[in-house]
Every structure is written in C-alpha cells, then in structure tokens.
N, C-alpha and C positions, 0 to 999 in steps of 0.2 A: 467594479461591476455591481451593479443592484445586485442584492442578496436573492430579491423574490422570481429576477431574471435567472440566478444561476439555478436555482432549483428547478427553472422549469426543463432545463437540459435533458433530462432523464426521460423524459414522457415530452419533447416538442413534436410538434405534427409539422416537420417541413416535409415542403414538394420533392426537393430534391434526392437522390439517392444517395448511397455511399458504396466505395468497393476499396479494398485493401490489397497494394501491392509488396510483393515480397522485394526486399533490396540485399542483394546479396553482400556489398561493398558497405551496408549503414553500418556503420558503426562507431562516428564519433562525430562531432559537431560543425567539422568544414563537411562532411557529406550533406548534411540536412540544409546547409546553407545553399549548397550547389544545386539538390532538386528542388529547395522551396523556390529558387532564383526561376530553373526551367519551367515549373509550373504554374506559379505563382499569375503571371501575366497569359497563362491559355486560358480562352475563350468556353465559359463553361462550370469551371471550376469556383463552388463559393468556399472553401476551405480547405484546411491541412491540417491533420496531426501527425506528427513521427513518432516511432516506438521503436528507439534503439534497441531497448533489449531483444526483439524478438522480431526485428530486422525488418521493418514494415512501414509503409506510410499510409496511413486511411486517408480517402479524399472522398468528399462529396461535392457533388456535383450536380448539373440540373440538366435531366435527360433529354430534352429538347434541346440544347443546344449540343451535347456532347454525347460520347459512351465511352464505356472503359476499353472500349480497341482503339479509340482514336489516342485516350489518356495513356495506356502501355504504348504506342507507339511511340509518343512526344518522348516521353522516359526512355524510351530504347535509342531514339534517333539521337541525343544528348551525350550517352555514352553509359546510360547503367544499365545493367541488366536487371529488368522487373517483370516477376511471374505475377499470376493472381494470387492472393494470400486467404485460404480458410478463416472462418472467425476463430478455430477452437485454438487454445497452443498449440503451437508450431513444436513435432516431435523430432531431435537433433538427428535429422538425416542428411546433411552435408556432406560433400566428399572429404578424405582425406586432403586433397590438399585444397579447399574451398577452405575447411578448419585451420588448416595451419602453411599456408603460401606464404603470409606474411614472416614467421618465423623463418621456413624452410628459403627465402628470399633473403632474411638477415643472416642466417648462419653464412650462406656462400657467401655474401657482400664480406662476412668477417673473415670466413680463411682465405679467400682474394687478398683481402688487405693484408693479413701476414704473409703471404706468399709473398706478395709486394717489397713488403719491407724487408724479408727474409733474402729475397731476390736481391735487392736493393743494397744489404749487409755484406754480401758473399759478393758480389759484383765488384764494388766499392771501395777495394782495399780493408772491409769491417768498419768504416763510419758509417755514424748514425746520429742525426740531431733532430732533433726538432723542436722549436723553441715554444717554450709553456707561457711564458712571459714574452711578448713580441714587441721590442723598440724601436728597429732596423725593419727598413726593407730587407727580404731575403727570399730569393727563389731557386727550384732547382732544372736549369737549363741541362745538366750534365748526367739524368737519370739513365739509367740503362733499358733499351727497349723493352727487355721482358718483362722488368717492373712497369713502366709504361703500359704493356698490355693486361699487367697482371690488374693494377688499377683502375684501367679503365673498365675490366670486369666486374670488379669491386663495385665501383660507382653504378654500373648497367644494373646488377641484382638488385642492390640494394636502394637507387634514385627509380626505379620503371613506374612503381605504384606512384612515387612522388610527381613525374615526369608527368604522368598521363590525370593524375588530376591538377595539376598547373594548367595543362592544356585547356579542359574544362574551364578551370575559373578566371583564363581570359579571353576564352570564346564568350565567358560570361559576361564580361567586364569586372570579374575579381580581382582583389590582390587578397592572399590569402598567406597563412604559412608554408605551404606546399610553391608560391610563387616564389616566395621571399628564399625558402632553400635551394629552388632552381637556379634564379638567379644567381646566389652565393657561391653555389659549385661552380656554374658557369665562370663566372667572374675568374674565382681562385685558379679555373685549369688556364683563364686566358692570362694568368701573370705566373704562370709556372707555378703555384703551390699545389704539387699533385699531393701530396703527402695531406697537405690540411683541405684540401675539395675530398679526397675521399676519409678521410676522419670524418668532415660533414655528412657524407653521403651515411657511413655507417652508423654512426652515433645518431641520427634523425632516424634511420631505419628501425632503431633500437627504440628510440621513443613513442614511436608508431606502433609496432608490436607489442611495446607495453599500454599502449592507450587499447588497444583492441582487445587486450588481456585481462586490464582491469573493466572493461566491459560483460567481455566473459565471468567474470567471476561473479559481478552483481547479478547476470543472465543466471549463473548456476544457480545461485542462493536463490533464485524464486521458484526454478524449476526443480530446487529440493522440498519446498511447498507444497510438488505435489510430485510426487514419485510416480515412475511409470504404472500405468493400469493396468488391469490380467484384460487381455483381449479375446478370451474364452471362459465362459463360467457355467456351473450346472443350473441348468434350467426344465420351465415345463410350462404351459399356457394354464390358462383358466378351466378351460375344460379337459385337461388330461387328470391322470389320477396321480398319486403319490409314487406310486412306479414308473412312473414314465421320468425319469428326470435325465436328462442329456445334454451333453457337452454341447454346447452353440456360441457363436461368437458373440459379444455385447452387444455389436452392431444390430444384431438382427432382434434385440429383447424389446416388448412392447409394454407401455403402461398397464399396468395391472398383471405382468406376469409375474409369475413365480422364480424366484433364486433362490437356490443353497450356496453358502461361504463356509469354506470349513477353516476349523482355526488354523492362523499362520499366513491366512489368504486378505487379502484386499475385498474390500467391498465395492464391488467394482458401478454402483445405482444406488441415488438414492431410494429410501424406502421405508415401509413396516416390517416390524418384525413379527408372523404369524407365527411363530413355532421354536421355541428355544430357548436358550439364556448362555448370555458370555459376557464375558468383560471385551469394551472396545477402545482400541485408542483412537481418541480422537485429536490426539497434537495436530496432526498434519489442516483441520478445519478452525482449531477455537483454541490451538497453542495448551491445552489442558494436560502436565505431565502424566497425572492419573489416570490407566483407564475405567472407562466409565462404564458402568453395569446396565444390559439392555436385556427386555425382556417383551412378551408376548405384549404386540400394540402399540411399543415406540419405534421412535424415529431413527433412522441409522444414515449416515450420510456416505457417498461415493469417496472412496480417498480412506476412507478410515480402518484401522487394521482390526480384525476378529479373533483375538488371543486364543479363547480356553474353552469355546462350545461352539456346535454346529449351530446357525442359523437359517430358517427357510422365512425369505423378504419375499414380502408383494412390492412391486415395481412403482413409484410414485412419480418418476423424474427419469427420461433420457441421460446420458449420456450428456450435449451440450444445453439442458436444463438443469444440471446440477446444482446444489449449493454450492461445492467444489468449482464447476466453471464458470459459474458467478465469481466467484474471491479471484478464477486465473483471469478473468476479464478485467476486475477490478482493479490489480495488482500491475497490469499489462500499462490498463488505460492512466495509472496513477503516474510511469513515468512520463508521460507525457504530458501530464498538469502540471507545467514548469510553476517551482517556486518562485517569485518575485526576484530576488538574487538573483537566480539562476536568468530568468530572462535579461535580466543588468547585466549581467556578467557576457552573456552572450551578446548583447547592444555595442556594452563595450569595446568587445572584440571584434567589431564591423568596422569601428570608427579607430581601433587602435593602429590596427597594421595598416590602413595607408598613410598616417602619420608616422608610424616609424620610417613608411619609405621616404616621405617626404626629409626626415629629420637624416635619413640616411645619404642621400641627393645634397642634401646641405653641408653636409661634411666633410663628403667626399670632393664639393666643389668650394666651397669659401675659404675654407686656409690655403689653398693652391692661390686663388685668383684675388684676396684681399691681403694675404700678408707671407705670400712668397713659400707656401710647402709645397712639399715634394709630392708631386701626384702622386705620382706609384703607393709612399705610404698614407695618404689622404683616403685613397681606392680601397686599399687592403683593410685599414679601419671603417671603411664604411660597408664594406662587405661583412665584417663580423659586427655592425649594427643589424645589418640582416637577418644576421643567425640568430642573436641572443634577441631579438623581436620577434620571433616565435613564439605565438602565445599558447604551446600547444597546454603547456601545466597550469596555465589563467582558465583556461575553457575545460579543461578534463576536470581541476577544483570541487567543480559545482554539484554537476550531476553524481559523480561517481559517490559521493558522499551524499546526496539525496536518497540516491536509490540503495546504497548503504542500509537506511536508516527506513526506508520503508520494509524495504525486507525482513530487517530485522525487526519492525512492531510487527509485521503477518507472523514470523515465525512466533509472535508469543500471543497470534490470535486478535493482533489489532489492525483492523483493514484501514487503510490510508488512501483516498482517493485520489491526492494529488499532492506535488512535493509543496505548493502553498498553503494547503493544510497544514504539514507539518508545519512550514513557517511559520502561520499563522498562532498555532500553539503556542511559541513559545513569549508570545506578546499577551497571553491572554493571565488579566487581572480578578476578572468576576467567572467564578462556576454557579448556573443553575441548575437544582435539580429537581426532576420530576419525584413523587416520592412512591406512588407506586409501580410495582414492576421496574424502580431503577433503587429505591432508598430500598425500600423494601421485595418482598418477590414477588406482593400482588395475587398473593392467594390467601384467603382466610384458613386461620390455623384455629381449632379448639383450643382456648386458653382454658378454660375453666367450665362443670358441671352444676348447677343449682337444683337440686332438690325439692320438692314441697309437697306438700299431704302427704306421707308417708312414702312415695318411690322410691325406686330404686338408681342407681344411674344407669345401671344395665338395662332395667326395665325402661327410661326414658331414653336411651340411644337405641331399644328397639323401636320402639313405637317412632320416632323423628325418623330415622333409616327406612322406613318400611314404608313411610309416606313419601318422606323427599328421594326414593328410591326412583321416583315418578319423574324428577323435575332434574333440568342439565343445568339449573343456576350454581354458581361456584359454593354459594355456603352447603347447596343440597347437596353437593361432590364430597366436600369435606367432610362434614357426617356421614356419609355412608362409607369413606375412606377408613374413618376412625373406625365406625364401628365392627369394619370387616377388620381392621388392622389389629381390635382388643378382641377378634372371636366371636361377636354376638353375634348370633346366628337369628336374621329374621328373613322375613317375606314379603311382597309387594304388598303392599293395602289394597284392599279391593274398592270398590265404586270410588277410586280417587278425583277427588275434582281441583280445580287451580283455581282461585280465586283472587281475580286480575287488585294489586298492589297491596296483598295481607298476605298471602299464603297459601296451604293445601290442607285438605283435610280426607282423611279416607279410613277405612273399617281397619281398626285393628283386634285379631282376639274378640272379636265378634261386636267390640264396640266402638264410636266414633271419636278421634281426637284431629285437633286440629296443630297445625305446625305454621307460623307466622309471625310479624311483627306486631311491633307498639298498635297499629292499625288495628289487628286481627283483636286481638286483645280485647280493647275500647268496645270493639262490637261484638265482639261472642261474651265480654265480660264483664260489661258496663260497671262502675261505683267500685273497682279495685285501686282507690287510689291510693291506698299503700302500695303497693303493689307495682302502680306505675311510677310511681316518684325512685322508688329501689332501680325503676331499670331506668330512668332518665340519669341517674347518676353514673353508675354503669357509662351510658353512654357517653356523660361529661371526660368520663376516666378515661374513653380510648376504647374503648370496648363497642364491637356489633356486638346485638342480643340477636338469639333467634327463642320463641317460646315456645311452649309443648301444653295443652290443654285438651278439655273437654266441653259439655256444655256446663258443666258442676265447678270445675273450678281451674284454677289453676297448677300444673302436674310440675313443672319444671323449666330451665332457663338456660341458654348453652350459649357461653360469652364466645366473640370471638375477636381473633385480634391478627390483621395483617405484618408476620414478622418479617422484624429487620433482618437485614442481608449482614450475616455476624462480619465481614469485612468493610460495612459501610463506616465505623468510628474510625478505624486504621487510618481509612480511606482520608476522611477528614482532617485528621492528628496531619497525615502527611501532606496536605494541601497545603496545611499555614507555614511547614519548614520551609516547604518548595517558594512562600511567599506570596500564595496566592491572597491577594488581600481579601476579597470577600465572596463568601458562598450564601446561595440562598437556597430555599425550598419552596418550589411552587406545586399545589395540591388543589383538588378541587374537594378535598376532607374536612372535615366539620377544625375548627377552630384550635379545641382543647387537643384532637389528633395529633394535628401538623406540629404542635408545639409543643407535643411528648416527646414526638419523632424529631423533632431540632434541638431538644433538648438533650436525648440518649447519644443524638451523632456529632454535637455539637457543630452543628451548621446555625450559623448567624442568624441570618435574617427569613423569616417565614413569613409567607403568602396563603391564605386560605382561602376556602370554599371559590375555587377559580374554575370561571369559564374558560375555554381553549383561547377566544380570542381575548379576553383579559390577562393569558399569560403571557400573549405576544404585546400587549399593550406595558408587562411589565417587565419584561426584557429590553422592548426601545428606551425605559426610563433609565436601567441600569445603563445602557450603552451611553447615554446622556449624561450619567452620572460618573460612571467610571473607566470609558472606555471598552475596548475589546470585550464582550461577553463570551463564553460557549455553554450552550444549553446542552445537558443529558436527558437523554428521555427513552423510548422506549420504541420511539421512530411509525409510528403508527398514531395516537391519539395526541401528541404534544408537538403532529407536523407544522402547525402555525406557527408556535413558539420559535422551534428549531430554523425553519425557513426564515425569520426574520433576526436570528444571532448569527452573530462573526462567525464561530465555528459552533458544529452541530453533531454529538456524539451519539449512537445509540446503542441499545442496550437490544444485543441480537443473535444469540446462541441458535443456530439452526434458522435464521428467518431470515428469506429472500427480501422480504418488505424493507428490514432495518439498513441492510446494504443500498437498497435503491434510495431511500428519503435522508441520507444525511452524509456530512462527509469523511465522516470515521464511525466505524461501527466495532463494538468490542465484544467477538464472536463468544469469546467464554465468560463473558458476565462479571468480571473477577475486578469489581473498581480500585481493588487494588493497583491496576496496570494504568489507572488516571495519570496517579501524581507521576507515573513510570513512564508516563508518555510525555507530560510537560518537562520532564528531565530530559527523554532523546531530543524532543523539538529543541530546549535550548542548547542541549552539548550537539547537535549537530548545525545551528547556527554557529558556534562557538570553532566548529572545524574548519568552516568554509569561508568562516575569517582569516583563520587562523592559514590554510592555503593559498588564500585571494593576497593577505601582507607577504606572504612569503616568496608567492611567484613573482609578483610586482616587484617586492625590495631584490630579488635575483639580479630583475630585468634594470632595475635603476644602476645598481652596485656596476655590474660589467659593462654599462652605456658612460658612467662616470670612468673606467678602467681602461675604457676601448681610448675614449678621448685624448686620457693621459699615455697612452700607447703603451702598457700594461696587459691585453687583451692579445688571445690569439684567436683563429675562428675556430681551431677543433677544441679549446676550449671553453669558450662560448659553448658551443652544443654539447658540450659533457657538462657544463652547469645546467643546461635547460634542459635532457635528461634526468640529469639527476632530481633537480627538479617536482620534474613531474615522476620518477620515480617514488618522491617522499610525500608529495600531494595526496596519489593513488593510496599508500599505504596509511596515509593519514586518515583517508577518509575509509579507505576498505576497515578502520576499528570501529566503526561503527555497527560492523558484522559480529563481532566476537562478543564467546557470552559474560566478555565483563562489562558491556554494554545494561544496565541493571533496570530492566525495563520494571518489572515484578519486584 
C-alpha cells in the first residue's frame, strides 16, 4: 500500500457511512470468515473490519443504497445475533451464561462422557479398551443403552455450538473446521466408534473454550488499560461559587466545568488543574511507574490515579474526547490491522481444509479400489485425517500472540496501531531522528550567564524578565522561568514594544534597555565587532545568544542551549546491540548543533539545517539505500518525513495530534522503550514462527501416523488440543513482565 494512501486514512472524506455491530458469538477466526462470506457480496457494503476483542464488526457502507436495518437484518437472517455497537469500550455486561455457555457446554459434554464410560465399565463385566494406537478395524456394536444414551448426551452438549456453525458454513458453501469435526463424529457413530465420536466431540469442545479463553484474556489485558471509571464525581459549573460543589454523574459534566478528585479516586476527564498539587499516576496513559507531580495550570488526563492532594480541574475533554478514549479506540482498532503473517496464515487456512478434505476422500477411496484395502479401515483413517486437519492451533497461532504483544507495548505506554506495525518493526535497518522535541526536549535551557560593564547577573535576569515578561516566545518563558525559579523578584517593564525579528525593549528602573539578538545589537550598537565575533563563536559552539543592552552599551549575554533527553545515548548504545545498522539525525539546526548533538548521542550520520520537505526527500534516499526506514519525530512538524517512511514513531506524552499522524506513538517519551520495542516486534515474529512449525509439524507427524495406521481419532484431537493449548500459552508470554520492553 502507498505510504501517502495509508496516511490519508485518518482524516479521508468518504460519502459513505459507518455503524458497528455487536456479535455476540465473534470470537475466533472461522466466525469472521462466516459474516465476512454473508456480507461480503450485500449490495451496499464498501468494507469490513472485525474486532474480535470487543466482539464487533464496523462496516461502512454507502447510504443510498443501503441502511443499517437492512445490514442487522442480513446478519440476523444468516444466523448471528448482531445489536448496534457504541463507539466507546464496550463495558463487560454479558450474561452469566453469554460469558461462560461454552465452558458450562464442555463441563456436561465431560461428565456425560464418564458417566458413559463409567456406565459402560459396570455394565460390561468391568472391561474397558480403547485403543491409543489403532491398526485393526474395531467397533463397538455391543454397548449398553444407557451408555448409548449417556453418549449421545455427551456429543449433544458438547457438538451443538459445532453443529450449528457447520450448518452456517455450508449454507455458505464452506468447509471449515467445525465441517470437518461434524463429519468425523458423524462418520465414527456410523461405524460404531461411540467411544472415539464422543472423545472427538469433547476434546473439540475443550479446544474451542480454550480458543475463546485465550481471546478473553488478550480482551482482559487491554481492558486493564483502563480500569472502570467513577460514574459520579464532585462537581460545580462556571458560574456557581466554591460551595456549591455536588455529586453529579460524568455523563452530565460539560466543557469548562469544574471537578474535585480527592486522593485515592480516579480522574474521571481530562483537564487543568485550577487549584491543588498531588502526585498522579499516570501508568494506566504513558506506562510511567513514577507518579507524576501536578500542579496549578497542568494537564491531568481521564484514567489516571490522584494519590496524595485534593484537586479542583476545569474540564477540557468529554468523556468520549479523552486522550484515554483515544489510546481505547486506538488499541481496539490495532487488532484489526492484521499483520502480514496474520493475514497468510489466515489465506492459508481457506485453501488448507478443503485440501485436506480432498487428501481425506483420497484415502479413504484409493487403497480400497487400487490395491485391495479394507474399507471399513481406509474410512476410519480417513475420518481421523479429518480430525487432525483441524486447523484450529494454525489460525489461533497468529493473532493471540499479536494481540499479546500489542497489549503489552500499551501497557508500557507504546500505542501500536496495528499488528503490521508491529511486524513491520522488526525488519527495520535504518532509525531517523528528528532532533528537537525527540533527541532533545525542544525547550531552551539557560546554559550559561555573561556579564559586562560592571552588572550584575541578578541585575541582568531582572532587567531580561521584566521585558521578556511581555512576550510568549519559548527563550522569553525560560528566563522569566529562571528568574522566578533563583528568586529575583522583578516587574513588567512599562512602554514595552516588540520589535518585529530583533527583540523588545521597555522601561526598566526608570530606564530603557533592550532584550534581542545578533540583529538587535548591529543596530542599537553599531562597530561592536569584538563584541559580535565573541557571540558568532558562541553560536559556532551550540549555543542561542540572547542579549541584554541599552543605548550606551552592552549590559550582558545569556547562552542558551536545547538539552538533551539524558536517555537519548542509552537510547542509541542499545540500537547497535539490537543491530540496528544505521541511525541518522535530521534537524533544521544550524550545522555545528546537529553535529554536537550526534556526536554526545552517538548517532552516525547528520542532516542539517533541513526543510520539512528536504527530510522526506532524505528519507526516500535512505530507503534506497538501506531498506526498511522508521522516522521518530514529534508527529506534528516532521508529518512529511514520517508519512513517506516504512514505519513512523512519535514522540506524544498527552498529545491527541501524535496518536492520529503516525503509527506508533510513545505516550511517555522514554526512548528508551525504542530498542524495547524492536525487541517485542522480533521476539513476537519469532513466536509465531515458532507456533505456525509447530502446529504444521503436529498436523504432518499424525497424517504420516494415520497412513501407517498408528493414529486413532480421539487421539488425533488430543494432539490438536494440545496443540493449540501450547500455541495460546506460547503466545499469551508475550504478556508477562519478563517480556523486557524498558
């Protein structure tokens, strides 16, 4: 896909609408296949996305030809049950047994069966066989009816779910796994094996509730992201006073209103903080163990906890405006951005099972009719070809280990758009980086005071402060930051004026000084060129000047210097282990900057004084040169760059912006979690290898087993349980915190 196509996804202006239906049954990948089939071809419909975790399929559609009553119908007449679905998370209100049927289905289906067999033992004179290794034909015509009944119980519990989507996938014209274990039961009761049809019956029931299981559990781990909301918080409007504060629900709070959070509580909107100070956690937003010290003026986000002080917020963000339901939208819509694999793996599994039926047909008929075998067991091994071509631990592989590994980058504050992003990572050769606001923090810091004719420093941080008191530019913030932060106590300057690309100048202590650059200088102080050659050097070194004068002379000189991010070297040092072969720094900084700042972080190769579209011209070079790029930047001024690199990282603690422009944003800032992320992307390729050989060599091993008449069917499906039992758990470590994102 064009790079500059997929960006434009976020903001396209189609005609069509969209509406999201709830699927109470989605929850593994023959479901998606079965409503992509039913809707796929209605009239209306330009696309589909499914979101297993949270049981949903969005569809848009184009309102002139269709509506969503006509859409909920199609879906209901097929056989699912679909409500309409809110955009917000879906809060876990299922029923009791909507949550656990499928369990409460397998338990019976299981003490059916030992009643069976228990029936079956006491009946029987106390024999009991059942052959693990099957060479011989062998049936049992001589079962006793109550086992007979008891079995057929068995199979009812435990085959119904199975039963009733076989039906589906060949009203569809599917053959599915769900087909392939119908038949097999069928088959097994029609040659007497009740013993090994309901083995199948249970042992499939078991894999099924575990596939639905480890769905849930990737489900859980995002819906611990974000812990339930207080659905009641003290409040008061704009125009009430300080006493009026009163219990109200969230639902009803409006922008600009007033909140109190008292510690221990949830902040249930984002906001300002008017009045207070506490420590806040904010893990649940930017993965930060630390909580973080909030005070009169900053920003506080919905989701994040209020430790140790009362706070009274002004309201900046609903409820489904959140940064918080931003990241749960993010996080929702990410498993849906199937990985590359993932979609292979899924292609695969369309084309696999009706080759294995075919290879099952073949089996069951050419040793009979070419070289004189015994039906009966030609039948019987081609029926446990059925079983073990179950591709249920091939298709469960992918995702559950994607969504694994997404989960687990949000939990440390790294949003993941989609599981081909992750992919994507772990192919990438070349890092670019922006260098302010990502190498560095992109605020100027006072490095250093200069003195002259006699001042003082205090007397020159007042006199700078008291004029740039005036002006919102970042160097005028920093000095007056400093100078409130060492104490100096000064005063706005009076008849201040701004003087468009030198400076300000305004009364201080009853006389004029002015505050500005090289510019200002040259022309308030003409023939200082000692004077200016001292700050031209300066600025060789790295250093902004800013100057402090009068009409008389020159008063003073206050260096400044945008610091580095003290985890940007780490940052680096751990890129070249991880192998990343080459890093660069793109900067629109004067020359000598860029190449302090790639020298202290030891990044390779530096780019200066760059226009925006010069650093997308020098991105396509690297992709030309080495392959895979991913650009970091700050997701606002480096969007050209970013939109034309493979993958696109930014740098977005609190910012709506940095989530919408690229496809991984890294909420707490901490580049540390880089190289911590080229590690998950390749150790989670590495699993889904690692599960894709393993389910495969199962499936080859017992198709080689069956042939040689070594194979039985129940256990066939105790290996492809098993299976996909070790798959799940392979990929569920991708959850756990020895996953070493940090």
């Amino acid at each position: 896909m064009d790079r500059h196509l997929k960006k434009t996804d976020i903001n396209k202006t189609v005609q069509g609408k969209t509406e999201r239906f709830h699927i109470s049954e989605l929850d593994c990948a023959s479901e998606v296949a079965q409503i992509r089939k039913s809707l796929e071809g209605f009239q209306g419909i330009d696309s589909l996305s499914f979101h297993i975790l949270d049981s949903f399929v969005e569809v848009e559609y184009s309102p002139e030809v269709t509506d969503t009553e006509a859409i909920q119908t199609q879906l209901i007449s097929t056989g699912w049950t679909a409500t309409l679905h809110n955009n917000s998370y879906q809060k876990d209100t299922e029923s009791f047994w909507k949550k656990n049927n499928r369990l409460i289905l397998t338990i019976l289906a299981g003490l059916f069966l030992f009643m069976g067999v228990f029936s079956n033992f006491i009946l029987s004179d106390h024999k009991f066989s059942l052959n693990v290794f099957r060479s011989s034909s062998h049936s049992e015509t001589d079962l006793p009816l109550v086992t007979q009944v008891f079995y057929l119980l068995s199979i009812t519990f435990g085959g119904f779910p199975v039963v009733l989507r076989a039906i589906k996938s060949v009203q569809q014209y599917r053959a599915d796994m769900n087909v392939l274990m119908t038949v097999a039961v069928i088959g097994a009761l029609a040659i007497n094996e009740w013993l090994e049809g309901v083995m199948v019956t249970f042992l499939f029931a078991i894999s099924l509730a575990l596939e639905s299981w480890s769905t849930g559990q990737a489900k859980k781990a995002i819906s611990n992201l974000v812990s339930h909301m207080p659905d009641k918080v003290l409040h008061r409007t704009q125009s009430e006073t300080d006493s009026d504060w009163k219990e109200s629900p969230v639902s009803e709070i409006k922008k600009g209103d007033f909140i109190q959070v008292q510690p221990g509580d949830k902040i249930p909107l984002d906001g300002t903080v008017i009045n207070g100070e506490s420590l806040v956690d904010q893990s649940p937003i930017t993965g930060e163990s630390v909580p973080v010290e909030k005070n009169e003026g900053e920003e506080v986000f919905a989701g994040t906890l209020n430790t140790t002080g009362t706070l009274e917020i002004q309201v900046t963000k609903l409820s489904d405006e959140s940064l918080l339901a931003n990241i749960q939208k993010t996080v929702l819509k990410a498993q849906a951005n199937q990985a590359p694999v993932e979609q292979t793996v899924e292609k695969f599994a369309r084309v696999y099972t009706p080759i294995m039926l075919v290879i099952s047909f073949l089996i069951m008929t050419v040793p009979p009719l070419l070289f004189h075998g015994v039906w009966s067991e030609w039948f019987y091994k081609s029926l446990v070809i059925l079983v073990i071509a179950c591709p249920c631990a091939l298709v469960i592989s992918t995702p559950v280990s994607i969504v694994s590994a997404l989960s687990s980058a949000a939990r440390k504050g790294i949003l993941i758009k989609g599981g081909r992003y992750l992919e994507q990572a772990a192919s990438i050769k070349t890092i670019a980086f922006d260098k302010t606001g990502t190498i560095t923090f992109g605020k100027p810091v006072i490095e250093k005071i200069i003195s002259l004719n006699n001042y003082q420093e205090n007397q020159l941080l007042e006199i700078a402060a008291s004029i740039e008191s005036h002006s919102p530019h970042p160097f005028s913030n920093a000095i007056v930051n400093y100078a409130i932060n060492n104490k100096i106590s000064f005063k706005q300057a009076e008849e201040y004026q701004y003087e468009t690309g030198q400076g300000g100048r305004g009364i201080v202590h009853g006389k004029e000084y002015w505050v500005g650059g090289l510019r200002m200088l040259k022309n308030r102080l003409p023939g200082n060129l000692d004077q200016i050659e001292k700050i031209r050097n300066w600025e060789t070194e790295g250093f902004s000047t800013i100057l402090i004068g009068n009409k008389d002379h020159l008063a003073g000189c206050i260096l400044f210097r945008d610091s580095l991010r003290p985890d940007s070297i780490e940052m680096i040092r751990t890129l070249k282990k991880e192998k990343i072969s080459k890093t660069v720094l793109l900067t629109g900084d004067n020359k000598l900057t860029a190449q302090r700042i790639g020298k202290e972080t030891g990044i390779e190769t530096v780019y200066a004084e760059l226009m925006p579209d010069e650093k997308s011209k020098i991105i396509q070079q690297l992709k030309n040169e080495s392959g895979p790029v991913m650009m970091v930047g700050d997701g606002i001024n480096d969007a050209p760059a970013m939109a034309i690199s493979d993958l696109s990282l930014s740098m977005g603690k609190g910012t709506d912006i940095a989530i919408e422009t690229s496809d991984m944003t890294l909420m707490n800032e901490n580049l540390k979690n880089i190289p911590g992320l080229i590690r998950l992307s390749r150790r989670t390729i590495q699993i889904i290898r690692q599960n894709i050989t393993f389910a495969l060599g199962i499936k080859i091993l017992f198709l080689l087993l069956t042939v040689a008449g070594f194979a039985s069917m129940w256990l066939a499906i105790l290996a492809d349980t098993g299976a996909s039992l070790i798959v799940v758990a392979n990929g569920l470590r991708l959850l756990s915190s020895d996953t070493q994102i940090t």
